[in-house]
C-alpha positions in Angstrom: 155.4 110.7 -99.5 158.8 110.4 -98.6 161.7 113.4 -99.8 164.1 111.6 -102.0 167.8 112.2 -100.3 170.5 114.3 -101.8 173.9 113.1 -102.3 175.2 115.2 -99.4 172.8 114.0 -96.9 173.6 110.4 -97.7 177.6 111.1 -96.9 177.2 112.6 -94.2 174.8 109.8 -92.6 177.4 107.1 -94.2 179.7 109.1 -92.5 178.0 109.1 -89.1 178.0 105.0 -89.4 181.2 104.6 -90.8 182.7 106.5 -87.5 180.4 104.5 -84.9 181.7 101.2 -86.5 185.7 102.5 -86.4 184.7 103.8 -82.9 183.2 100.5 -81.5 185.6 98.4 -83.0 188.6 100.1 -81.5 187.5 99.8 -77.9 186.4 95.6 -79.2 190.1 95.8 -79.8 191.2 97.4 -76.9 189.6 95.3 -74.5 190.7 92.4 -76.1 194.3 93.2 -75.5 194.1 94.4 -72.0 192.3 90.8 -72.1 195.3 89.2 -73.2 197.9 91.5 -72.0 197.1 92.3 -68.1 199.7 90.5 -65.7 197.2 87.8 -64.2 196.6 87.5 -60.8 199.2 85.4 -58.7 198.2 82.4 -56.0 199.9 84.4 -53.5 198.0 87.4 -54.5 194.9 85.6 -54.5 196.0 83.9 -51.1 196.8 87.5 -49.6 193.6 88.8 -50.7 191.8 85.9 -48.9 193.5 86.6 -45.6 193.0 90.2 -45.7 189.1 89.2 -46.2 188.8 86.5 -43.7 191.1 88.7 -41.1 188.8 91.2 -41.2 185.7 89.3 -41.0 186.6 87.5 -38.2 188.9 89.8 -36.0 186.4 92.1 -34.8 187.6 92.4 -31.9 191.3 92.8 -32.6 192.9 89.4 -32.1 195.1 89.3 -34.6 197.5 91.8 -33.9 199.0 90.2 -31.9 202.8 90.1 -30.2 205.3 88.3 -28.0 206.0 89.7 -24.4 209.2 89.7 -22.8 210.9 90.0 -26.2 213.4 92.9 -28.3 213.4 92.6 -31.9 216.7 93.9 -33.0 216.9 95.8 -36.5 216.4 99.1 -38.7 214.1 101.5 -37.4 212.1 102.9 -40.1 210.1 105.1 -37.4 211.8 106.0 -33.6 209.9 105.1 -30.6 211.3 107.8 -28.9 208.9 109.8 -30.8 206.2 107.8 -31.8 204.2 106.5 -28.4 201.1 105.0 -28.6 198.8 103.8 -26.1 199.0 99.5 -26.4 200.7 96.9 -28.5 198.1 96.4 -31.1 197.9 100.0 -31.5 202.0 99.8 -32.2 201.1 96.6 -34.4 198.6 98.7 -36.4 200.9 101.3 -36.9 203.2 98.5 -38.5 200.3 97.2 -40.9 199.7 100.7 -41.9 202.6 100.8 -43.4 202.0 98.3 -45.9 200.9 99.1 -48.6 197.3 97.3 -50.8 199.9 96.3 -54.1 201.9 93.8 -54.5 205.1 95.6 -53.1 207.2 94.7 -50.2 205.9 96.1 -46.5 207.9 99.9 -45.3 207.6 97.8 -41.8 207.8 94.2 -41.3 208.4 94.1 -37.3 207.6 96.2 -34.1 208.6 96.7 -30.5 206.3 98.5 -27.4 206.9 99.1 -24.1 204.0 98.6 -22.2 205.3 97.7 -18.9 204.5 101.1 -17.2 207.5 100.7 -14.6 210.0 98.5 -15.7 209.5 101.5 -19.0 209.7 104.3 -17.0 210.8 107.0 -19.4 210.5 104.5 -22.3 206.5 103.7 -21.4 204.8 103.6 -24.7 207.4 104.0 -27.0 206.4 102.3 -30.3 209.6 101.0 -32.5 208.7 100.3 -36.0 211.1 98.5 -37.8 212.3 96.9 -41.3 213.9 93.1 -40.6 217.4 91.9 -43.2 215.3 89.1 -43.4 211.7 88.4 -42.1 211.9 85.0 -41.5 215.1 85.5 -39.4 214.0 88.3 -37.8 216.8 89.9 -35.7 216.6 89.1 -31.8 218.4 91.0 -29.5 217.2 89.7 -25.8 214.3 87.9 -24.6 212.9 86.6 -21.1 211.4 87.5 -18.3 213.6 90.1 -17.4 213.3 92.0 -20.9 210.6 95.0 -20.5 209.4 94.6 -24.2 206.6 92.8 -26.8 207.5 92.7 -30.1 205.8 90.8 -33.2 206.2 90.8 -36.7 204.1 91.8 -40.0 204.3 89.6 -43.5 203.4 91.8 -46.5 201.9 90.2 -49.7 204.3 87.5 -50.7 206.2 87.2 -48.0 205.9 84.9 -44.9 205.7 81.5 -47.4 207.2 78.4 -46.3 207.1 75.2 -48.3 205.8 72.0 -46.7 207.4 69.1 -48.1 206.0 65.8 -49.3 207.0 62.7 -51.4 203.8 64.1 -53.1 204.6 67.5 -53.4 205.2 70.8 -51.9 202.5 72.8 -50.7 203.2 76.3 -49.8 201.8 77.6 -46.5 201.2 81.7 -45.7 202.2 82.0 -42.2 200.2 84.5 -40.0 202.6 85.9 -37.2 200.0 88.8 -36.3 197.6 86.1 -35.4 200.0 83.1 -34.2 202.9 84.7 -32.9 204.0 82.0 -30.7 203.5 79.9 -33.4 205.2 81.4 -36.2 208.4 81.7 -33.9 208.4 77.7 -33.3 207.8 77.5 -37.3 210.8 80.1 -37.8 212.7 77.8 -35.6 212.4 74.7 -37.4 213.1 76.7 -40.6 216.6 77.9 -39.0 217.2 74.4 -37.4 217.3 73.1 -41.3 215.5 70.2 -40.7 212.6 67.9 -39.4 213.5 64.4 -38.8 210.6 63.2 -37.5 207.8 65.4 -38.7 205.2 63.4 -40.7 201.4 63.2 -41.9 199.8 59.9 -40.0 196.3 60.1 -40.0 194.1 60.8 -43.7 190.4 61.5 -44.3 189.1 62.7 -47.3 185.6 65.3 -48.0 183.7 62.4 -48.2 180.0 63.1 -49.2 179.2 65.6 -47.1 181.2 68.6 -48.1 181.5 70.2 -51.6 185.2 70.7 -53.6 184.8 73.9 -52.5 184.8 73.0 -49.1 181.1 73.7 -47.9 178.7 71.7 -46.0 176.4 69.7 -48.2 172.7 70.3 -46.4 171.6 67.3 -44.2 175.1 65.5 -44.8 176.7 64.2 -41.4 180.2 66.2 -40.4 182.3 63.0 -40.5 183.6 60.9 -40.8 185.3 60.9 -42.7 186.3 64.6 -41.4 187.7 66.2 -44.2 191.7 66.2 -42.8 195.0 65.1 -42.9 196.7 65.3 -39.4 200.3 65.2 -38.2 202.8 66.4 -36.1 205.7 69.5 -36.4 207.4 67.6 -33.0 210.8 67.4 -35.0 213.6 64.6 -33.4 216.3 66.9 -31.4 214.0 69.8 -30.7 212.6 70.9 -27.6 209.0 71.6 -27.9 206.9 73.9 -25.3 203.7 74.0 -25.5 201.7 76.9 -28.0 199.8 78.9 -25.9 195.9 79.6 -27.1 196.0 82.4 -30.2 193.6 83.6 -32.2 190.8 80.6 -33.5 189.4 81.9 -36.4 186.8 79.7 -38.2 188.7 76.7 -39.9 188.1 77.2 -43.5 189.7 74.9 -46.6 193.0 75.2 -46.4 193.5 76.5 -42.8 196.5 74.7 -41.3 196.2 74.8 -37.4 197.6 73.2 -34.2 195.1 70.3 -32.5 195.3 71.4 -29.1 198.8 72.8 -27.7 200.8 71.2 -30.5 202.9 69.5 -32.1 200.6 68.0 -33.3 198.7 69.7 -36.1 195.7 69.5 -39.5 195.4 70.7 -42.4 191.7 70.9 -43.3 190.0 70.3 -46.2 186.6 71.8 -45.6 184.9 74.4 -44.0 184.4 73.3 -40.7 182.0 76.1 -38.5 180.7 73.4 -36.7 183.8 73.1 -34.7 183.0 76.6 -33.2 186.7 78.2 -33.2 188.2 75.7 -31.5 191.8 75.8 -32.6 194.3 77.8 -33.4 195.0 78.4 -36.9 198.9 79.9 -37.5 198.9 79.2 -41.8 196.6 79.2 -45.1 197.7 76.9 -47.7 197.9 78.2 -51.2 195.0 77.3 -53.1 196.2 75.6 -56.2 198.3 73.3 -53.7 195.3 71.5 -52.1 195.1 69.4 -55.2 198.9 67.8 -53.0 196.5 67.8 -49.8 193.6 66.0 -51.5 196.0 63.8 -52.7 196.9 62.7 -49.2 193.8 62.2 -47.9 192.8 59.6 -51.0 196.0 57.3 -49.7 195.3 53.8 -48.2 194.3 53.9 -44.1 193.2 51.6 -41.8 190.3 52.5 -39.8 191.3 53.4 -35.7 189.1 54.6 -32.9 190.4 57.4 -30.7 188.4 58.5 -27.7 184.8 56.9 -29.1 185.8 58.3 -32.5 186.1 56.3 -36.2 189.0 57.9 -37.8 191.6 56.6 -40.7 194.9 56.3 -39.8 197.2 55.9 -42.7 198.9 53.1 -43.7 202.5 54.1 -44.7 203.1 57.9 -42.8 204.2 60.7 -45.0 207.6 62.2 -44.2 207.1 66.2 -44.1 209.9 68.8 -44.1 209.7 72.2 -43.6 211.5 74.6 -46.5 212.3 77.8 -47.3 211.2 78.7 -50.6 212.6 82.3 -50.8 214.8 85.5 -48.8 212.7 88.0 -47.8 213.3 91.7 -49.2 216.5 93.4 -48.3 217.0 96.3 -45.6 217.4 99.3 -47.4 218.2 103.3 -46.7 217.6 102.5 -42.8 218.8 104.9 -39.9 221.7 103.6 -37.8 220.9 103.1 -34.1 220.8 106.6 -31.9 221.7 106.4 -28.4 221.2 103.5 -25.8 217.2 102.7 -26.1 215.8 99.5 -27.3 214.8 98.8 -30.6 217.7 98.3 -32.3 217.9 100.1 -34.8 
């Protein structure tokens, strides 16, 4: 038979269950407002985070850290190359990404310059100048050409390195990639300085069709195109000498990649995945996910149907006019050394 309980032992068991109750709801309560209250996670973040993933995924074998020969970056030194010497220019480049931090906070080194020229260097051979720019999309050039001993390249920390393309539908934002595209990005910086880009426009538009996904992936047994999931046009602005863009890195053409066809001006932004076309361009930007809702737009306007080299494709109707903007000024140089002695790197 079953002992009747006492008064106490009925308190203290209320108690017990009056204490788990207070206990559970106060972390209900507390998840609820970190819920409600945690800063949310920004499309440049998100975009940052995707290029960290898809950089390291597919640059095993160190393409993008890349740098142009034959040219001194001027500015702040935030770590002397007379005592920091290091055996090649990626090696100088990694030092510069090392000093970025994982947060959201501005890069301790957005530029570097190497010597690697072992006897145009002389003394100078390996020196590795790390440096902090005024202004990272007007980096600070003190010499270039053939006769200048020195690579230099830049870094873009998280939020930085964003240029807006401009449409009569919209702007999308595009996240450059300098330590891939080098040579790109400086032609990019160029038009940005020049202020303008009479002549730059979208002409050709083809939408996902049915044989990729919103997401951008390959629907099983669909063809690849067309339609070829693009929009195509050309950075060749009026007044503006263009030289060819040398091969960089191809990484895999993903949704959003925005890369040159062949040695430029011409250039696509895609709107799928595209592995089948086995690395085959070079990709020098990443737009900004919630702005391919502008690029989908595009590709949905009216086009007549073309054929280029055996090839059905949908030219558009009316062109798009495209400008290239900047959207903001890169972080200040702050509590920088001043320049010691004659050797490069202006510091």
């Amino acid at each position: 038979m079953a002992r009747k309980q006492t008064g106490p032992e009925i308190s203290r068991y209320g108690f017990l269950v009056l204490f788990s109750m207070a206990t559970i709801s106060c972390c209900m309560v507390y998840l609820c407002f970190s819920a409600v209250f945690r800063p949310p996670i920004s499309s440049t973040e998100f975009l940052d985070s995707r290029v960290s993933d898809d950089l390291k995924r597919e640059d095993r074998n160190g393409n993008c850290c890349r740098g142009i020969e034959h040219l001194e970056l001027w500015g702040g030194a935030v770590k002397w190359g007379s005592e920091f010497k290091v055996n090649s220019s990626k090696d100088c480049c990694l030092a510069c990404k090392g000093m970025c931090s994982d947060d959201s906070g501005p890069c301790l080194c957005d530029s570097w310059v190497f010597c690697g020229d072992k006897l145009a260097c002389g003394d100078q051979f390996g020196e590795c100048w790390l440096k902090k720019q005024k202004d990272t999309l007007e980096p600070e050039q003190r010499d270039s050409g053939d006769h200048v001993m020195w690579t230099s390249g830049v870094v873009f920390g998280r939020g930085e390195g964003i240029v807006g393309f401009e449409t009569q539908y919209g702007t999308f934002h595009v996240k450059l990639l300098p330590d891939c595209a080098p040579h790109s990005i400086s032609y990019v910086l160029e038009l940005l300085a020049s202020r303008h880009c009479v002549g730059c426009h979208f002409y050709r538009a083809e939408s996902r069709g049915k044989s990729w996904d919103p997401e951008g992936n390959h629907i099983d047994r669909a063809p690849y195109g067309p339609p070829f999931a693009l929009i195509q046009g050309t950075l060749g602005a009026y007044g503006t000498v263009f030289k060819d863009i040398p091969t960089e890195a191809c990484s895999t053409i993903r949704r959003g990649s925005v890369a040159w066809v062949d040695s430029g001006p011409e250039f696509l932004v895609s709107l799928a995945n595209h592995d089948e076309w086995n690395k085959a361009y070079t990709v020098f930007g990443l737009v900004l996910p919630e702005d391919m809702e502008i690029i989908e737009r595009i590709a949905q306007l009216p086009a007549k149907l073309e054929v280029w080299s055996n090839i059905n494709v949908a030219v558009l109707e009316n062109p798009v006019p495209l400008h290239v903007r900047r959207i903001k000024r890169s972080v200040g140089n702050l509590n920088l050394n001043t320049n010691r002695g004659t050797s490069s790197s202006g510091s």
